[in-house]
N, C-alpha and C positions, 0 to 999 in steps of 0.2 A: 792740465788738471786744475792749476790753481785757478785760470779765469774761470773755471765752471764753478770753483766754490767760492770767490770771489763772489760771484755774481747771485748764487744762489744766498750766498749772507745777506747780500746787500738787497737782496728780496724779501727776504725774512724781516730784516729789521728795519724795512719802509713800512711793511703792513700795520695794517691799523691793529691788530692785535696786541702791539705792544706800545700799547698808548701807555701817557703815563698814570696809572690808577692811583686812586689815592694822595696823590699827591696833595702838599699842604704850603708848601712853600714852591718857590721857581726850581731850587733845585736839591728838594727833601723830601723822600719819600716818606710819610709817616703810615705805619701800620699797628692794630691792634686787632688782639683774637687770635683762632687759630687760623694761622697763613703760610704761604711759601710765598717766598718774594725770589726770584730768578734775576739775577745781574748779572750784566755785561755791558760791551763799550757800546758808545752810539754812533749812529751811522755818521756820526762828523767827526769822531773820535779815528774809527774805522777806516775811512776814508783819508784821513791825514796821516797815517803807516806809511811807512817806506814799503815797498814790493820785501822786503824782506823778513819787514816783521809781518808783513800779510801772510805769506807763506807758513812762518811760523806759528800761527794759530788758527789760518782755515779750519786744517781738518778738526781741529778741536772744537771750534764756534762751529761748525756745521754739525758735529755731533750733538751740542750742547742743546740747540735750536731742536734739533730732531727729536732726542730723548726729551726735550721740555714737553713736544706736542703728544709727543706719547703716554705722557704720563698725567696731560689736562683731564683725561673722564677718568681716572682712578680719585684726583683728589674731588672733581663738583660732583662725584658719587660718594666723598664723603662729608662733602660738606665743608672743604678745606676751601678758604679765599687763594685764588691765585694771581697773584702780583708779576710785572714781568718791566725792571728798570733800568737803566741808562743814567740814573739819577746820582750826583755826586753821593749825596748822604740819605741812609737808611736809617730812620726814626721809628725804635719798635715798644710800643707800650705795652708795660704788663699789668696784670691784673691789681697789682698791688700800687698803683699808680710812678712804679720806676720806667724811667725813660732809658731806653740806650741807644746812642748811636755808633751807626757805622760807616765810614767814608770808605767807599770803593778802592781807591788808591791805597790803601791802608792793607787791603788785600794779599797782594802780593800777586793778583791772581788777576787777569781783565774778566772773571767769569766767575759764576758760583751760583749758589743754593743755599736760603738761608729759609730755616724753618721755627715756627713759630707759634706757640698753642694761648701765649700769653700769661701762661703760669712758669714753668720752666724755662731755665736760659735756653734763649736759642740756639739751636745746632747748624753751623756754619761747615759749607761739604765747597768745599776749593774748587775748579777746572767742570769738566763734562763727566757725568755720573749715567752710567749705564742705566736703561728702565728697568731692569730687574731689581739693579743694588738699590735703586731709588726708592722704591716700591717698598720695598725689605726696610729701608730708614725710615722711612713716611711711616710703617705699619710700627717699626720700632717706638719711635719718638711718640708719635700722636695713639700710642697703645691701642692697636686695630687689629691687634691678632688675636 
């Protein structure tokens, strides 16, 4: 089972869908507006795992990946940017011209969801997030109910 989701990550995070958008530096994501930016390792990161730390975060990066694509025509039906990085540092600008960064490793977590309207701090959701709970944050946060 793990070479199946081995193999299937490592499919996911070759595709060109997870180019790096946005980007403003070699390795800084900057975003502004209202966005979700999806973080995780990259396939060099990935790749260099011992088989045991592979094992310990397949099923969760395969979940991650899964519920990401699930939840892409919820957000460009609302008009939400969808970001999706690999990138050390996460640069999010708000409306009131404050900058925050965030450094992946800082985490605690090789995975996450960070959301972003550009007025409010943004809401930082750890590991793989079910499309339901997602959906239910996204409507929370970006007030869509």
């Amino acid at each position: 089972m793990r070479i199946l989701y081995s193999a299937i990550i490592l499919l996911v995070m070759a595709s060109p869908v997870f180019s790096e958008q946005g980007a403003t530096g070699e390795d800084t994501l900057s975003v502004s507006g209202k966005a979700v930016i999806f973080f995780g390792p990259s396939q060099s990161e990935y790749l260099s795992m011992t088989d045991q730390e592979k094992d310990a975060i397949d099923e969760e990066l395969y979940d991650f990946y899964y519920y990401r694509n699930k939840v892409l025509p919820f957000l460009a039906s609302n008009a939400i940017q969808e970001f999706s990085t690999a990138r050390r540092q996460i640069e999010i600008q708000l409306d009131d011209s404050q900058n925050l960064s965030y450094f992946r490793k800082d985490f605690g977590r090789l995975m996450g969801v960070i959301l972003t309207d550009g007025r409010q701090a943004p809401k930082i959701l750890l590991g793989a997030v079910a499309k339901t709970e997602l959906i239910f944050l996204l409507e929370e946060y970006f007030g869509l109910q």
